[in-house]
Structures are given as structure tokens and as C-alpha cells.
Rosetta silent file (secondary structure, phi, psi, omega in degrees, C-alpha in Angstrom):
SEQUENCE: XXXXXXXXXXXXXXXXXXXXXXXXXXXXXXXXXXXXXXXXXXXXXXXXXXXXXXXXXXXXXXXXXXXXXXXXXXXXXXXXXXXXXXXXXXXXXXXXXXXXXXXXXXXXXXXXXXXXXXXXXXXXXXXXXXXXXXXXXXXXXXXXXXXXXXXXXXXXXXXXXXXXXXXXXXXXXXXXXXXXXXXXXXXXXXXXXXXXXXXXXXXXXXXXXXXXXXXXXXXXXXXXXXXXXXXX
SCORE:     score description
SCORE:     0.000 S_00000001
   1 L     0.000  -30.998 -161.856   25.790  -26.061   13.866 S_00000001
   2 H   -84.821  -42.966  160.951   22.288  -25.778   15.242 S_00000001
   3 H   -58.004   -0.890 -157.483   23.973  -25.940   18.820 S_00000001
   4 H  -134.988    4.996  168.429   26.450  -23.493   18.156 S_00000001
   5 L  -130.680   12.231 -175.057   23.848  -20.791   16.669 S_00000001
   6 L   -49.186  121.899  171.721   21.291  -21.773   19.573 S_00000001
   7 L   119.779  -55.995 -151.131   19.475  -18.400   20.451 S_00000001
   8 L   -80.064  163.132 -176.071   20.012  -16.998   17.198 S_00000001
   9 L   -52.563  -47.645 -169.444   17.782  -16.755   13.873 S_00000001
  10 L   -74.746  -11.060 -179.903   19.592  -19.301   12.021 S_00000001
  11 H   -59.932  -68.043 -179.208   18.789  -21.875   15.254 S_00000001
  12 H   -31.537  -54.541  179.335   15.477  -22.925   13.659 S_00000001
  13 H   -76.700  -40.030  174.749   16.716  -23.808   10.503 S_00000001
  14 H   -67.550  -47.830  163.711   19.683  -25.762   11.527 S_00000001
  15 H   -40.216  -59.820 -163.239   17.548  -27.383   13.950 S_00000001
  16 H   -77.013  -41.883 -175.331   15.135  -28.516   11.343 S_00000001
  17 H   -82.735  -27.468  178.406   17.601  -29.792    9.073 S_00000001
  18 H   -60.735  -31.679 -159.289   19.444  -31.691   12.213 S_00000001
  19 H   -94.009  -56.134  176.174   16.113  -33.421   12.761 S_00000001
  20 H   -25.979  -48.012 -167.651   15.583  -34.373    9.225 S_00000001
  21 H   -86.262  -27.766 -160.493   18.919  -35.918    8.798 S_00000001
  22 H   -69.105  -79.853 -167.802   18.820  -37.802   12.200 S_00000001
  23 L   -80.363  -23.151  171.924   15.016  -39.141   12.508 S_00000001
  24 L   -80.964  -31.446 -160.427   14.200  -38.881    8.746 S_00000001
  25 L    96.260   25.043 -141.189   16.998  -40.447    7.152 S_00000001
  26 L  -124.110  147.296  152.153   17.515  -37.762    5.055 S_00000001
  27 L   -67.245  125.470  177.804   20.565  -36.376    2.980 S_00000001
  28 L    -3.236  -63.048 -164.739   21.957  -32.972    3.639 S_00000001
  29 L   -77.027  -13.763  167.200   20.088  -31.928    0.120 S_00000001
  30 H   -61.311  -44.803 -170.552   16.816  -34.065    1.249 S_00000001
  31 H   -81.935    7.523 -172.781   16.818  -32.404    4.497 S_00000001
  32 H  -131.604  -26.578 -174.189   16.628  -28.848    3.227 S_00000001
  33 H  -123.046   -3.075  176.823   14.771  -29.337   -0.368 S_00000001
  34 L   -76.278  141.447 -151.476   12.559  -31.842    0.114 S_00000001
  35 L   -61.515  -56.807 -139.055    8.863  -30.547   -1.112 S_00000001
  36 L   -85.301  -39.072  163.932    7.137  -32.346    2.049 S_00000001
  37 L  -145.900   16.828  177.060    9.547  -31.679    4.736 S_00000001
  38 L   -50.994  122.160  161.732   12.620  -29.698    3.825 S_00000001
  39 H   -31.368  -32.602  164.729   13.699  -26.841    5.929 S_00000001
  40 H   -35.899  -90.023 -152.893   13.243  -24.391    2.649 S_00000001
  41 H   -33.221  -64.832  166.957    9.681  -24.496    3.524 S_00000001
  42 H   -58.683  -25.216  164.055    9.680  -22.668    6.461 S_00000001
  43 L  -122.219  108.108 -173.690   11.923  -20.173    5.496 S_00000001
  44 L   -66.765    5.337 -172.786   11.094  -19.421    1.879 S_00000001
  45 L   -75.320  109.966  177.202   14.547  -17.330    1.172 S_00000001
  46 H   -47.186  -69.479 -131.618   16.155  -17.272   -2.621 S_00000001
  47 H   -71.319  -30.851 -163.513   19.463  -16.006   -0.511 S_00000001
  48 H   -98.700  -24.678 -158.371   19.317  -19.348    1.876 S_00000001
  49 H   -98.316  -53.458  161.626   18.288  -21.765   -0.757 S_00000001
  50 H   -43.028  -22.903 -155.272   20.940  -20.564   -2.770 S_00000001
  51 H   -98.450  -59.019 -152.079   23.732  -20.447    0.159 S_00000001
  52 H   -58.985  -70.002 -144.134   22.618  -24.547    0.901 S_00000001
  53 H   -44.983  -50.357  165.338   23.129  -25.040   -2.875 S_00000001
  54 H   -51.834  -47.106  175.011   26.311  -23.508   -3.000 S_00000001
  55 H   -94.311  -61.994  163.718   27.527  -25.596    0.004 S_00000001
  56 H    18.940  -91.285 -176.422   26.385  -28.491   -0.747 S_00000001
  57 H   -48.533  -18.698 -172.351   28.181  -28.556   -3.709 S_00000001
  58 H   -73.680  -25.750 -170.273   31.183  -27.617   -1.893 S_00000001
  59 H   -71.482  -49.614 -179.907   31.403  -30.394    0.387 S_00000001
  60 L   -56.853   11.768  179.218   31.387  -32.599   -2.487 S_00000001
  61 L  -129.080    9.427 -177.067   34.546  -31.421   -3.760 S_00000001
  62 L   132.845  155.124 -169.760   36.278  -31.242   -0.498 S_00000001
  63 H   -74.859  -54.324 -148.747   35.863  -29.554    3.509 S_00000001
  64 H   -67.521  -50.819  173.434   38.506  -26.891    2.551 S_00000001
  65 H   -74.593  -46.434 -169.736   36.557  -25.218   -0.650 S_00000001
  66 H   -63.930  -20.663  173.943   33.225  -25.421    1.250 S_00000001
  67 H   -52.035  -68.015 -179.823   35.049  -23.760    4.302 S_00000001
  68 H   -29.668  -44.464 -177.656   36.121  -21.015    1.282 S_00000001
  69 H   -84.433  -33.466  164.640   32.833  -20.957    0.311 S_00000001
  70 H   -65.792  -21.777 -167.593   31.102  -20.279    3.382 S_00000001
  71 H   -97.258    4.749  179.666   33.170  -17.553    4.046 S_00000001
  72 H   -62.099  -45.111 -173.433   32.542  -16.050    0.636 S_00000001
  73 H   -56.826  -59.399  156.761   29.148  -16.387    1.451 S_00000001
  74 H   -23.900  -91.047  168.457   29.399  -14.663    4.607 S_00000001
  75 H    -9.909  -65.450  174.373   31.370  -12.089    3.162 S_00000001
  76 H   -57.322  -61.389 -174.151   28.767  -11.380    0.493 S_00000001
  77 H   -41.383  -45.952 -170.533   25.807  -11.473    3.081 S_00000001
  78 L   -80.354    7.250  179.832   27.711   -8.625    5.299 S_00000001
  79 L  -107.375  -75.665 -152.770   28.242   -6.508    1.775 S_00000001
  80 H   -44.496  -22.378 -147.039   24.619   -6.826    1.244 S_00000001
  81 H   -96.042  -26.289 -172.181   23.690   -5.850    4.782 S_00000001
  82 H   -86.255  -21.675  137.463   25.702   -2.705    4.346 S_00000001
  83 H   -45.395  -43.757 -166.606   24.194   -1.864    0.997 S_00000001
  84 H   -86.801  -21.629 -173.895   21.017   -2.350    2.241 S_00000001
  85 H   -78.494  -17.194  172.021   21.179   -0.105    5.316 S_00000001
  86 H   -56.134  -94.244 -171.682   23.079    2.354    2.812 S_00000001
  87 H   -13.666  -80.211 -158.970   19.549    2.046    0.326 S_00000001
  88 H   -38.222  -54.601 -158.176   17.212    2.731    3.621 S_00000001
  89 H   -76.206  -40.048 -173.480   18.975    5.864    4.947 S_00000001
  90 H   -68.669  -21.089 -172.060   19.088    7.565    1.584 S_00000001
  91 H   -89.805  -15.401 -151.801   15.705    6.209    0.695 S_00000001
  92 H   -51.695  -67.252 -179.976   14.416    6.904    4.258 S_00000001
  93 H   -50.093  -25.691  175.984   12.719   10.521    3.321 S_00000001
  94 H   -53.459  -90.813 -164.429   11.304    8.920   -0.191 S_00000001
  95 H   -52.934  -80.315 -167.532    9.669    6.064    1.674 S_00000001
  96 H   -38.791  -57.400  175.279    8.113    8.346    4.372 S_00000001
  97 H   -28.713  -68.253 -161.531    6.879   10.889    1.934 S_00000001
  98 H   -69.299  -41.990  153.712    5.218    7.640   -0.029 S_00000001
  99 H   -53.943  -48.496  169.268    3.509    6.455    2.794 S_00000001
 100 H   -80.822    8.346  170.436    1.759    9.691    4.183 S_00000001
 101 H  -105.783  -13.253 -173.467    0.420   10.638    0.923 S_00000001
 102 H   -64.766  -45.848 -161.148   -0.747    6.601    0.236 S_00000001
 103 H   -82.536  -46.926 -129.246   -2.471    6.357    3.929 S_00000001
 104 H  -107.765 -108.315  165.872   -2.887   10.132    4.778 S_00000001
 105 H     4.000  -88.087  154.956   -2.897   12.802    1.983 S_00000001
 106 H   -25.360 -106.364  163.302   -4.839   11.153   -0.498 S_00000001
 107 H     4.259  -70.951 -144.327   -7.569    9.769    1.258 S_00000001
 108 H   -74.078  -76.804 -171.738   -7.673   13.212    3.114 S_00000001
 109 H   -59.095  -20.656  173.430   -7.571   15.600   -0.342 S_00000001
 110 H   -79.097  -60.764 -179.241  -10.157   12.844   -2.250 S_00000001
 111 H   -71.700  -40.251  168.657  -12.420   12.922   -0.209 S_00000001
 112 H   -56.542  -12.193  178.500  -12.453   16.963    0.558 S_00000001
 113 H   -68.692  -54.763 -172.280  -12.618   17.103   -3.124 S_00000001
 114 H   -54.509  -23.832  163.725  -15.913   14.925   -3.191 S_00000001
 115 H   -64.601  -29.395  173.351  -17.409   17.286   -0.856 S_00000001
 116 H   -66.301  -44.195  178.936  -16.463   20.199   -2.943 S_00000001
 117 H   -60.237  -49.636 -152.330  -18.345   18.593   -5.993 S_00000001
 118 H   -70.367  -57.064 -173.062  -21.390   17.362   -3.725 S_00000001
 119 H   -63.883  -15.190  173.164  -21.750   21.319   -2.478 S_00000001
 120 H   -61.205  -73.623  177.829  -21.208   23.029   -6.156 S_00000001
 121 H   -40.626  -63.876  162.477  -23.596   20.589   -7.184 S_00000001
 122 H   -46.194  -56.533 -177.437  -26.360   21.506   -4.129 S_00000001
 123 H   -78.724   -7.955  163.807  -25.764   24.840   -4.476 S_00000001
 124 H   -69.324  -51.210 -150.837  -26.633   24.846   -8.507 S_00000001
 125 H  -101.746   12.937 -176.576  -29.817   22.764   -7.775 S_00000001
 126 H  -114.191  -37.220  148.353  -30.886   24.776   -5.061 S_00000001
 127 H     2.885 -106.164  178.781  -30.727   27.505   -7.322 S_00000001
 128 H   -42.112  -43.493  167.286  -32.050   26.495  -10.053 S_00000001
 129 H   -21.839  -70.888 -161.096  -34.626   25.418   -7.526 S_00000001
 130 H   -69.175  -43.154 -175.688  -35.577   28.903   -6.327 S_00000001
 131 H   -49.902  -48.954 -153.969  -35.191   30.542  -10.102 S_00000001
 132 H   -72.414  -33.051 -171.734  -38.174   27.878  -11.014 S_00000001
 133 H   -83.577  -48.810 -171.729  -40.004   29.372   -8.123 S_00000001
 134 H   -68.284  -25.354  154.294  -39.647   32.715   -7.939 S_00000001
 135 L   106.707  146.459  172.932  -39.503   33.436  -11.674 S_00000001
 136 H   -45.695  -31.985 -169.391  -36.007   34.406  -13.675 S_00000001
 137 H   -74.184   -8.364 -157.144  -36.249   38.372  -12.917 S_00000001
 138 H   -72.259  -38.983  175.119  -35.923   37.288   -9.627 S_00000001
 139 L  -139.693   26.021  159.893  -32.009   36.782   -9.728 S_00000001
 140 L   -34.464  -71.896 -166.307  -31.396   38.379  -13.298 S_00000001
 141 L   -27.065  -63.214 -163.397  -29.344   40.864  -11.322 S_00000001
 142 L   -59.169   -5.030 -176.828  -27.259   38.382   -9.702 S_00000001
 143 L    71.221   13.503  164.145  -26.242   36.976  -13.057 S_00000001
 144 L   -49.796  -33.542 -160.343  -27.611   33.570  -12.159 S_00000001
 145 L   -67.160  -75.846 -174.135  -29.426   33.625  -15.798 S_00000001
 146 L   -67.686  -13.838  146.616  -26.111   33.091  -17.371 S_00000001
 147 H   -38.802  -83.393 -145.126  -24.731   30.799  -14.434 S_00000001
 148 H  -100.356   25.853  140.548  -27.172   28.127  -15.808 S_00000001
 149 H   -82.476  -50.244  162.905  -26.013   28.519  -19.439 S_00000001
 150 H   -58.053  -37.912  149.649  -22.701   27.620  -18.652 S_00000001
 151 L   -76.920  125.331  153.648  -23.822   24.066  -16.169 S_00000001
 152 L   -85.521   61.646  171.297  -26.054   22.127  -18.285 S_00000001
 153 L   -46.745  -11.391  132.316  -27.310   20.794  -14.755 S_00000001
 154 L   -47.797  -46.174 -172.133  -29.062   18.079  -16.508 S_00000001
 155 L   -97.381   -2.887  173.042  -25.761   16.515  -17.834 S_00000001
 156 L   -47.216  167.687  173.050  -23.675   16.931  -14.747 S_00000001
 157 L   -86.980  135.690  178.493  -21.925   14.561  -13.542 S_00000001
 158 L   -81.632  170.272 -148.468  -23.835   13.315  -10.108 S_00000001
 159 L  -111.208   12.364  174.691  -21.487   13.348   -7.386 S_00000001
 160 L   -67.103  -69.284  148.955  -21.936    9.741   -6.583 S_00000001
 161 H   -17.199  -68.646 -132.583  -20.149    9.051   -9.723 S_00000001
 162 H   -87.454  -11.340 -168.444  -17.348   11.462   -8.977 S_00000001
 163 H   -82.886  -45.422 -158.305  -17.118    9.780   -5.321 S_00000001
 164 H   -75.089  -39.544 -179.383  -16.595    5.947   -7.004 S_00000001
 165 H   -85.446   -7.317  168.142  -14.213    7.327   -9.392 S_00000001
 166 H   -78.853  -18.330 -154.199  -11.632    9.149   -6.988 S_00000001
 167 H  -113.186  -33.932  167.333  -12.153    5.739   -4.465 S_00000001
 168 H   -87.725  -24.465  140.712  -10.556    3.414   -7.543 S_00000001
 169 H   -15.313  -71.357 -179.819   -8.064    6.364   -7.671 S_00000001
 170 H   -52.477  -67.612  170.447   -7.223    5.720   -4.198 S_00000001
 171 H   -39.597  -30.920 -169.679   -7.286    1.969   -4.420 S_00000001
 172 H   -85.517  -43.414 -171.088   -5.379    2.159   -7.646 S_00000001
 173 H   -55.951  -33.685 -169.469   -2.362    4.593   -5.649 S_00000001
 174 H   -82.108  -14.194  171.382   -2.394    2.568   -2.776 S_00000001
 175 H   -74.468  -39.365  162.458   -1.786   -0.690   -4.930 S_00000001
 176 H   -45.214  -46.449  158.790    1.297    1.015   -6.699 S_00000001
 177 H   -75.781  -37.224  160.569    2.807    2.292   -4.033 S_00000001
 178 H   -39.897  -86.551  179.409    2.197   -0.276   -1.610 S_00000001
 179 H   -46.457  -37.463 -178.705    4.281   -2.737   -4.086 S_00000001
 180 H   -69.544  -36.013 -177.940    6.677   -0.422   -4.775 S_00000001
 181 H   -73.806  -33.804 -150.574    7.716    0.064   -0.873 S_00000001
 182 H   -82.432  -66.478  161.242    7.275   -3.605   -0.306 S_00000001
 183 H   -27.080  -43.895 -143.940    9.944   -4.003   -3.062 S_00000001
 184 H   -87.229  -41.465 -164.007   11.908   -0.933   -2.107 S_00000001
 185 H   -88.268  -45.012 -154.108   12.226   -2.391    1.965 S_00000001
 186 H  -139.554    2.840 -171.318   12.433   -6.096    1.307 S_00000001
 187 L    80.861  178.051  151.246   12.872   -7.142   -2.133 S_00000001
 188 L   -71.622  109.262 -166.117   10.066   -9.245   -3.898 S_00000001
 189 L  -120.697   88.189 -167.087    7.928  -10.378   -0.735 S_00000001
 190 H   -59.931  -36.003  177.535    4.725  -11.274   -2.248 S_00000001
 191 H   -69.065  -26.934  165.721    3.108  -12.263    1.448 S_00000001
 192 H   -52.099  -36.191 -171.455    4.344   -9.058    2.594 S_00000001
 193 H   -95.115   -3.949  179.515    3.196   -7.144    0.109 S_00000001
 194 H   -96.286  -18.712  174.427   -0.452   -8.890    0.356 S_00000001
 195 H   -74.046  -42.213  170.461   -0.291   -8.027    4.073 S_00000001
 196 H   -71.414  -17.274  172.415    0.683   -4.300    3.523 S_00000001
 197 H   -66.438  -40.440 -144.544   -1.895   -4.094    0.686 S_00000001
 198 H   -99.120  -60.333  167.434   -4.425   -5.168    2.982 S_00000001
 199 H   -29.780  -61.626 -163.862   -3.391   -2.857    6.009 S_00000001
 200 H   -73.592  -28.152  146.316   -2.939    0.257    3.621 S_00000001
 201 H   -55.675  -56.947  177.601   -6.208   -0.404    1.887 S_00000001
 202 H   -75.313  -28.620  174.364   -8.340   -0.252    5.113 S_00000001
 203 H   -65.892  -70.991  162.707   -6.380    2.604    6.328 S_00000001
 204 H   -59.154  -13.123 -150.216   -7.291    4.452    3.254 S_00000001
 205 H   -99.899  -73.405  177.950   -9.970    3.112    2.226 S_00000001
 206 H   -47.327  -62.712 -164.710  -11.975    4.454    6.179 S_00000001
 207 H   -85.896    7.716  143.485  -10.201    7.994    5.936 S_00000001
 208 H  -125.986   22.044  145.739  -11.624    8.813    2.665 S_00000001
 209 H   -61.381  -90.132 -178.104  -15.121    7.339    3.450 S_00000001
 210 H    11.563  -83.917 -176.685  -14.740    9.380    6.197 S_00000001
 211 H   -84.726   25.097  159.344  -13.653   12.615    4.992 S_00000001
 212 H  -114.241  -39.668  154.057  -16.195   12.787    1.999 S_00000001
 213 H   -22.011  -77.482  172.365  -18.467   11.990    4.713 S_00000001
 214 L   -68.945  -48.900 -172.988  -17.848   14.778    6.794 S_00000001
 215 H   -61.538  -47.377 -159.809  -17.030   17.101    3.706 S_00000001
 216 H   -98.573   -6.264  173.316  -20.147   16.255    1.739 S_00000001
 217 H   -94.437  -45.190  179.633  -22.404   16.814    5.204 S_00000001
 218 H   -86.896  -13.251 -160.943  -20.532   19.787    6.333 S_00000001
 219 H  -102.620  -51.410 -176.125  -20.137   21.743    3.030 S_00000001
 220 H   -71.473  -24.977  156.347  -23.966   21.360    1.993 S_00000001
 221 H   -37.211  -54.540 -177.484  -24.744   22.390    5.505 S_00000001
 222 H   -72.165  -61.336  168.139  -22.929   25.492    5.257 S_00000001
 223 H   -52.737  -36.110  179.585  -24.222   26.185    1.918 S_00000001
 224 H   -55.789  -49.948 -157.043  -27.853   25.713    2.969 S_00000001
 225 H   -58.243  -49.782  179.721  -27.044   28.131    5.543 S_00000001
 226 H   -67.438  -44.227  167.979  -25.688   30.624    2.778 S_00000001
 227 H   -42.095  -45.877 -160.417  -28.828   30.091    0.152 S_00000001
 228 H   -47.374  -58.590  162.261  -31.205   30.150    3.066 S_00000001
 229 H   -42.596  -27.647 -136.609  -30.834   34.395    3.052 S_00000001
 230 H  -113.886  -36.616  165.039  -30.638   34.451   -0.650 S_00000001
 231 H   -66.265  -38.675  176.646  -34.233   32.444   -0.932 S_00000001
 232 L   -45.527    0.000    0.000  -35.750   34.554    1.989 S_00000001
């Protein structure tokens, strides 16, 4: 078998089990299950470890049902394959969607939020600032007086806060989603799913640093720019 799938995925594994029985000394179910050196190990698949199991058993009852049974097997695999490619195309628009709001979207709208907070906040205390200097009649007109009835600018929230709690937002969406595609594409593939966790976390994780970065730098800029007349 391992000569006669040479090239092929399945090469490795046949290979591995060929070696097993030959230089180990090993039985068909030894060379494929054994904890130390079994072919399982390298490929980690419920679907293959199930497939041995299944022949295995067959051979013991005769070449003719284990023929039957491989081709059942077969049979089944090539149903599966067509079901799964089935899943993908219908799921295809889902699963994009769920990725550019995990890596992109978020990130992108989280962080422009925290900039929106950090400049509300700057422009209240820059206020409040000027009212303290300048005396209350000073922007009575403007309705400012009554501005800083409604913010208790003592009890705000600081915007530090408001950054660390949208950033375990993010971290919590990208772990949900993350698992869910990893599921969605491949079944449960926990190393898969710790490697796309890890990718999709630093991808998100930089572009809303980033963009609260830029957002909370460029937005109090521009408001200084607007107060700056309104203190003159």
C-alpha cells in the first residue's frame, strides 16, 4: 500500500506503519496505536483512527468483508468531501463577513470609539478649565453652566478605563469567533484553533492599539484647535 499511494498524502502513513511492522515487530494494530510509536501519532485524525479500527477488524473476519469495508469507507469519505465543499460554498459569505469584522471592523470601530471618549472627555476638562478661570458669566451665554450639571466630571469614567474595557471586548470577540470558524472550516482542531487564536489576536490586538492611538491624538488635537478660539 505505501508503494502504491507513493506521492500522495496517505504515503507517510502507510510508510510509517510498513516500517513498524517490518523493523519493529509490530502487529498491524501495534503499528498504528501504539502510544510510543504508532502511526496515529503523527496524524492525530478521529476519521483515520477510526477507518484502521474498522479494518482491522475486518481482516479478522475474512479479506472479502474488509475489501467491503474499505470501500464503504471510501464511499463515506467521498460523501463527506462533498458535504463539506457543499458547507464552505454556502457558508463562504458567513465566514468572510466573520473574519473582517474579528480582524478589521472591530479593532477599527473600538478604537475610533476610544478616541471619541478621550476628546468628549478633553473637551469637558478644558472647559471646565477656562470657566474656573475666567469666571462663570464668562460662558453663561453659551449654556456651558448647565453643560456641567449634566457631566458630573468628577465621576466620569477616565478614558483609560473605557480603553481596557473595549480591548477585553475585542479579545473576548476574537476568542468566539476565532473557535467558531476553526470549528466551522475544520471540525474540532484544537492546534488550529490555538494557532488562529494567536494570529487573530495580534492582528487585532495592533489595529486597535493603533487606531485609539491615532484617534485619541488626532481628535484632542483637533479639539484643542477648536477651544483654542473659544479661550482667546
Amino acid at each position: 500500500v505505501a508503494v502504491s499511494t507513493q506521492g500522495q498524502k496517505s504515503a507517510k502513513f502507510f510508510n510509517l506503519v510498513s516500517q513498524n511492522i517490518q523493523q519493529g515487530g509490530m502487529s498491524l494494530e501495534s503499528a498504528v496505536f501504539d502510544r510510543k510509536r504508532g502511526a496515529i501519532i503523527y496524524f492525530p485524525s478521529a476519521l483515520i483512527a477510526t477507518s484502521v479500527r474498522i479494518l482491522i477488524e475486518s481482516v479478522k473476519k475474512g479479506l472479502k468483508i474488509a475489501a467491503q469495508s474499505l470501500m464503504s469507507i471510501s464511499q463515506y469519505v467521498k460523501n463527506i468531501d462533498k458535504i463539506n465543499e457543499r458547507l464552505k460554498d454556502l457558508l463562504a459569505e458567513i465566514v468572510s463577513d466573520m473574519k473582517s469584522n474579528m480582524t478589521f471592523l472591530a479593532p477599527l470601530l473600538a478604537g475610533i470609539v476610544v478616541g471619541l471618549s478621550a476628546m468628549i472627555t478633553f473637551i469637558l476638562n478644558k472647559i471646565q478649565g477656562l470657566q474656573v478661570e475666567q469666571g462663570t458669566d464668562a460662558f453663561g451665554g453659551l449654556g456651558f453652566a448647565n453643560l456641567f450639571d449634566i457631566f458630573n466630571l468628577p465621576n466620569m469614567v477616565p478614558p483609560y478605563f473605557i480603553q481596557l474595557s473595549i480591548g477585553i471586548y475585542i479579545i473576548e470577540v476574537i476568542f468566539i469567533l476565532t473557535g467558531a470558524l476553526v470549528v466551522v472550516d475544520s471540525g474540532k482542531d484544537r492546534l488550529r484553533e490555538k494557532h488562529e487564536l494567536a494570529k487573530n489576536l495580534k492582528i487585532g490586538i495592533l489595529l486597535y492599539l493603533a487606531t485609539a492611538f491615532i484617534s485619541v491624538l488626532a481628535l484632542s488635537v483637533l479639539a484643542g484647535f477648536a477651544l483654542g478660539g473659544l479661550g482667546g
